[in-house]
C-alpha positions as CSV (number, residue, x, y, z in Angstrom):
1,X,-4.1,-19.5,-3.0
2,X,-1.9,-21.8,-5.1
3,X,1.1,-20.2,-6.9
4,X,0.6,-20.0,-10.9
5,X,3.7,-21.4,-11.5
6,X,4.2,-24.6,-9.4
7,X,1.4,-25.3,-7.3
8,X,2.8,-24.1,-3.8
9,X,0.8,-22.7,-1.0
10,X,3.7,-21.2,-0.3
11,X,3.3,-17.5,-0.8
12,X,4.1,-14.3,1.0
13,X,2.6,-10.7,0.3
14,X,5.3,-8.0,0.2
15,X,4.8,-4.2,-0.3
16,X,7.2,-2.6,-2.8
17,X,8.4,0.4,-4.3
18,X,9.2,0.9,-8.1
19,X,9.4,3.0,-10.9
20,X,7.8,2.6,-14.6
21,X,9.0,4.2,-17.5
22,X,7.8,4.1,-20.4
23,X,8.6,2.3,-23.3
24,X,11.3,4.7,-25.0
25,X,11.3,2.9,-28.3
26,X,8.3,5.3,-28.9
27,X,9.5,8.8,-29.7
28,X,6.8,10.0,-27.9
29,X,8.1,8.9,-24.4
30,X,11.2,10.5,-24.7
31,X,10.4,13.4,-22.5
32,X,7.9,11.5,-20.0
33,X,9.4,10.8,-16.6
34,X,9.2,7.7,-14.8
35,X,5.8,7.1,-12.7
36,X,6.4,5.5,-8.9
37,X,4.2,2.8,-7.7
38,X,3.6,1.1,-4.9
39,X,2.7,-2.7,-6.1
40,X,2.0,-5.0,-3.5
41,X,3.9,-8.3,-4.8
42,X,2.9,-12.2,-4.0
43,X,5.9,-13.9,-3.9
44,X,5.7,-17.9,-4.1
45,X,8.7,-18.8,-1.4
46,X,9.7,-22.2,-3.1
47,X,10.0,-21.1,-7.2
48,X,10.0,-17.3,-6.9
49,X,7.2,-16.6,-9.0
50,X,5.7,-13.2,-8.4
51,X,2.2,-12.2,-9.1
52,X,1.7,-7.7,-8.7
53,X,-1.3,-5.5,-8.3
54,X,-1.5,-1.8,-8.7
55,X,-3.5,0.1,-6.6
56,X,-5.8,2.0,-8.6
57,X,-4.6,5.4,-8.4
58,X,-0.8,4.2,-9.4
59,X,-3.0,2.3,-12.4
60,X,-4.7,5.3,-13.3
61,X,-1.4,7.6,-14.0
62,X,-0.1,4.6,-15.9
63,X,-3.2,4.6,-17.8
64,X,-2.9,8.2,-18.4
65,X,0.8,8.3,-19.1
66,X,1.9,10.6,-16.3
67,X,3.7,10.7,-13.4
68,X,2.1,11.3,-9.9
């Protein structure tokens, strides 16, 4: 697959580990912790653009708004 950005076929997938908080400009958040994910990342080597997918169970507590 080409990258997005610039065209390269130069891409590598990565595994990696992060954590989402919500938005705390909404009152609401405030008290919500952080959720961890484990996105797995496409990385173009020559401009750096990165594409991310979620599996679905770290999609699902995102959609829900809770940590794992």
């Amino acid at each position: 697959m080409a990258c997005k950005s610039c065209g390269s076929t130069n891409e590598s997938t990565f595994v990696a580990e992060a954590n989402i908080h919500f938005s705390f400009s909404q009152p609401k958040n405030l008290d919500k912790p952080g959720v961890l994910v484990f996105p797995t990342l496409t990385i173009c080597l020559d401009c750096g653009f990165t594409h991310c997918t979620l599996p679905e169970r770290d999609l699902c507590l995102l959609r829900e708004g809770r940590a794992a």
